[in-house]
C-alpha positions in Angstrom: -21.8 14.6 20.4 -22.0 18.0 18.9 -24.7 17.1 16.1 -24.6 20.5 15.1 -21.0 20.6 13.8 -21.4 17.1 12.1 -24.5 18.4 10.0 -23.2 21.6 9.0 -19.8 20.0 8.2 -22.1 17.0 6.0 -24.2 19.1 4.1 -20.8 21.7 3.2 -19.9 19.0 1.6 -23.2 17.7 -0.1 -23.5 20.9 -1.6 -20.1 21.2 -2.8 -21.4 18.2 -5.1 -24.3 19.2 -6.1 -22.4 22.5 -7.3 -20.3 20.3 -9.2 -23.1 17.7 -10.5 -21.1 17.1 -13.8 -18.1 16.2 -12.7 -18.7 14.4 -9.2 -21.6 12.1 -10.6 -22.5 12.4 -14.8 -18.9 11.7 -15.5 -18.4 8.7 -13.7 -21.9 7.3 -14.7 -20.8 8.2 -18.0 -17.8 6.6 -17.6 -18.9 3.4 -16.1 -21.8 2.8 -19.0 -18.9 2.9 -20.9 -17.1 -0.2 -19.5 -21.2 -1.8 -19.9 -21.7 -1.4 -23.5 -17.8 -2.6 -24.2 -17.6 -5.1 -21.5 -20.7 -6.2 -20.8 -22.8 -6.0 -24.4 -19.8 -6.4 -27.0 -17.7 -8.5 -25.9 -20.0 -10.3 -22.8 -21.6 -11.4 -26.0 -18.8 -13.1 -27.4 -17.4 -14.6 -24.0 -19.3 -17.4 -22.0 -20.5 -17.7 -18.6 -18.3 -17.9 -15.6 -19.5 -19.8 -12.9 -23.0 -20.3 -14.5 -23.4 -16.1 -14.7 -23.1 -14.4 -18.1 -19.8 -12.7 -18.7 -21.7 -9.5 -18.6 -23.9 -9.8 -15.5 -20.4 -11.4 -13.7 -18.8 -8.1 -14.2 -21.2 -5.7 -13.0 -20.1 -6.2 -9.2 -16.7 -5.8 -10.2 -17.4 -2.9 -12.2 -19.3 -0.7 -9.6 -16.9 -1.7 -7.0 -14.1 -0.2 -9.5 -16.0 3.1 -9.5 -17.1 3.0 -6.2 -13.3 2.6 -4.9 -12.0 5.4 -7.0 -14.9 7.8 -5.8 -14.8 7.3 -2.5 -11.3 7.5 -1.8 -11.6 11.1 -4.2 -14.3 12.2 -2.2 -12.3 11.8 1.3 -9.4 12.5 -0.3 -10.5 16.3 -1.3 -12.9 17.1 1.3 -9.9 17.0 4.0 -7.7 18.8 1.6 -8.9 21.5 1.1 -9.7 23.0 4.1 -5.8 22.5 4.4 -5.1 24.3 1.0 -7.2 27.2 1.7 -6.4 28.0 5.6 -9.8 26.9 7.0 -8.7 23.7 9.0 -7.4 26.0 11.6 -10.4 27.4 12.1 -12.0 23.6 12.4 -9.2 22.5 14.5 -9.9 25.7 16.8 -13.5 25.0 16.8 -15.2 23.1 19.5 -15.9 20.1 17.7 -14.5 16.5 18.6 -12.3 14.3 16.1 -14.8 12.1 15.6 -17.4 14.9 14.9 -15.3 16.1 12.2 -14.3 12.1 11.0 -18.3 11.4 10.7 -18.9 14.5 8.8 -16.2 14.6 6.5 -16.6 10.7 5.7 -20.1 10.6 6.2 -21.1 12.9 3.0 -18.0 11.3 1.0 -19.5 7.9 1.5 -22.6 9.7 1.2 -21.6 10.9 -2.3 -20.6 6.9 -3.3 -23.3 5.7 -2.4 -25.7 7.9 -4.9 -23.4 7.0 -7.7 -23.6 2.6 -6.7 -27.0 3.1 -6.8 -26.9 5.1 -10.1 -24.5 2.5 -11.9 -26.8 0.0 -10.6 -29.8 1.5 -12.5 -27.5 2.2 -15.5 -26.5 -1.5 -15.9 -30.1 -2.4 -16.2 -30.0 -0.9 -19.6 -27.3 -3.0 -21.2 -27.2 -6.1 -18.9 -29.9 -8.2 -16.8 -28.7 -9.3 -14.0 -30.2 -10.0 -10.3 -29.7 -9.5 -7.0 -29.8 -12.9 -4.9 -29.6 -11.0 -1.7 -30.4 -7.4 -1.4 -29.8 -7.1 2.2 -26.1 -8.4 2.1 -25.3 -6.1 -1.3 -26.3 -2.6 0.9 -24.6 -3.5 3.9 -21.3 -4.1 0.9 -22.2 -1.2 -0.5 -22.2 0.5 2.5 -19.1 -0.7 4.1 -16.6 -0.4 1.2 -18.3 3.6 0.9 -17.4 4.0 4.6 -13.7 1.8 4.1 -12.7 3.8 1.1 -13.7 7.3 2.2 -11.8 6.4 5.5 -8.8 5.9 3.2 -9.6 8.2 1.1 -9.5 11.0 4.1 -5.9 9.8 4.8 -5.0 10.2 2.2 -6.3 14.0 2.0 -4.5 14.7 5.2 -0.9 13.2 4.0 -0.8 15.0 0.9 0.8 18.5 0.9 -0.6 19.1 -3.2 -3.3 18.5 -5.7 -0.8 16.2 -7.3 -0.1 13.5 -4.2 -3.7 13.1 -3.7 -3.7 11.3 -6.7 -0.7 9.0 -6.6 -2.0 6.2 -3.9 -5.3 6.5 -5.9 -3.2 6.1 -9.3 -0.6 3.7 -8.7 -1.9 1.5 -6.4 -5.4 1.5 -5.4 -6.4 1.1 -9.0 -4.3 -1.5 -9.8 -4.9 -3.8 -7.4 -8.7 -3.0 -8.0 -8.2 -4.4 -11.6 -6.1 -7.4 -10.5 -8.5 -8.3 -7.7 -11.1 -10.0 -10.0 -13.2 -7.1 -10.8 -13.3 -9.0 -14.5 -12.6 -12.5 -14.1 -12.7 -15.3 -11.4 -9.6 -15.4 -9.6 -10.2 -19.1 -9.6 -9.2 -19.0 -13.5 -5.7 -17.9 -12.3 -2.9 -20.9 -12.2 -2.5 -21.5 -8.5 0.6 -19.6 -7.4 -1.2 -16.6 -8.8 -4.7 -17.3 -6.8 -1.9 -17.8 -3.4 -0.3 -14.0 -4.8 -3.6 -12.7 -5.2 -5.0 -13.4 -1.8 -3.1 -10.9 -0.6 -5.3 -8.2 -2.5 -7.6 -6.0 -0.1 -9.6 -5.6 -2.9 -10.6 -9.4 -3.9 -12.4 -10.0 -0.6 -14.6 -6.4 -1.3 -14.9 -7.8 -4.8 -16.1 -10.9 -4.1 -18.1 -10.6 -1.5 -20.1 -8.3 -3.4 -20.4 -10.6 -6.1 -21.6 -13.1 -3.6 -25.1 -11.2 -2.8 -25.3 -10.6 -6.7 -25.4 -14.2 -7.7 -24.4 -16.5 -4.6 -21.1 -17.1 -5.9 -18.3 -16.4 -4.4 -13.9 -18.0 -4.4 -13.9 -18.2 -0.5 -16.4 -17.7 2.5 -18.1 -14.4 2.4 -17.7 -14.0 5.8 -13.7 -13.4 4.8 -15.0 -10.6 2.8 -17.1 -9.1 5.6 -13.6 -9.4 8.3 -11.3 -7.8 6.2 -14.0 -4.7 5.3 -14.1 -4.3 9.1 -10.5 -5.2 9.6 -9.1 -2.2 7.1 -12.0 0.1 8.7 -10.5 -0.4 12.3 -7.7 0.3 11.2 -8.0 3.6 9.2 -9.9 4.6 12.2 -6.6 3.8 14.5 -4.8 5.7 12.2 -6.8 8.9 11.6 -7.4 8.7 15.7 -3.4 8.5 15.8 -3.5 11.5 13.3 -5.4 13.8 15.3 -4.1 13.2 18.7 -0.3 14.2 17.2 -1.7 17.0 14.9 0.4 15.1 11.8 0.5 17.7 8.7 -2.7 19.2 10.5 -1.4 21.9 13.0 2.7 22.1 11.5 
């Protein structure tokens, strides 16, 4: 394991961020205080409990998982990219450094990245909502996994696109969608039943839920689903980028 390539690779990419402070970490705090004080302190207000939690503490799992979904996947997304829109990938490609070596480095500071801003929107929601955390342990490894998932995605997503603007069309038109319709605001137990049966088949319910579940010990199905289908989706964006790399798809055309 070339240790060397991985940590100059991970901290490129740190640094990148911390170039760009404003825009890969104020703005989506910013952002996500936002959906707090409409969400969680105006209207929470007005709206009662679900499932014995305040509207506003109910959302805040659904919330972070909103931004940390759409961060990640930007953050893998990018940091593959534009080695590719600059030239430089040959130069990685022709390097001595394994797949993997490159994969950990690359998704390691993306998920990296994520992680600082859950935390952050964490903090942040302590100002406009109380809420608790019934099982810290189970919320990192959550936190965690859906960083690691989503920059995975996020990194095939960097490697499909040929331009700034395809990069943005998975996250766009589907990712977010089904990030809103997979119970980030409401119980999907609320739903009439053929919609709970539709909504099952939404990635993004289980990594919602399962979240909510260390939050407040609630939960609509067994939160070891949630945990199966994190690892599940992992395995398989690992196949894929595996697949990727071994075929040199839209890296060395």
């Amino acid at each position: 394991m070339n240790l060397y390539a991985i940590r100059a690779i991970y901290r490129f990419e740190m640094a990148r961020t911390f170039r760009t402070v404003t825009q890969s970490i104020v703005a989506p705090v910013l952002t996500t205080s936002l959906y707090f004080v409409v969400f969680g302190s105006a209207i929470g207000g007005r709206v009662g409990g679900i499932e014995g939690v305040s509207y506003g503490a109910f959302i805040i799992p659904g919330l972070v998982m909103l931004s940390m979904l759409s961060e990640s996947i930007s953050n893998g997304s990018f940091g593959i990219y534009l080695p590719k829109w600059s030239g430089t990938i040959y130069e990685l490609l022709s390097a001595p450094v394994a797949p993997i070596e490159v994969i950990i480095g690359y998704v390691g500071a993306a998920a990296s990245k994520s992680l600082m801003l859950g935390v952050l929107m964490l903090a942040t929601a302590r100002f406009f909502v109380p809420y608790e955390i019934h099982h810290p342990f189970w919320m990192l490894g959550f936190l965690v996994l859906t960083a690691i998932t989503a920059s995975t995605f996020g990194f095939i997503i960097g490697i499909w696109a040929d331009s700034f603007q395809k990069l943005q069309i998975i996250p766009v038109l589907v990712v977010t969608p089904l990030t809103f319709l997979g119970g980030s605001f409401y119980s999907i137990s609320m739903l009439p039943p053929i919609w709970q049966k539709i909504t099952l088949a939404n990635p993004v319910v289980y990594l919602v839920n399962g979240f909510r579940w260390s939050f407040y010990g609630v939960s609509d199905f067994a939160v070891g689903t949630s945990f199966a289908v994190i690892l599940t989706i992992l395995a398989l964006c690992f196949a894929l980028i595996w697949r990727i790399f071994v075929t040199g798809y839209k890296l060395k055309a």
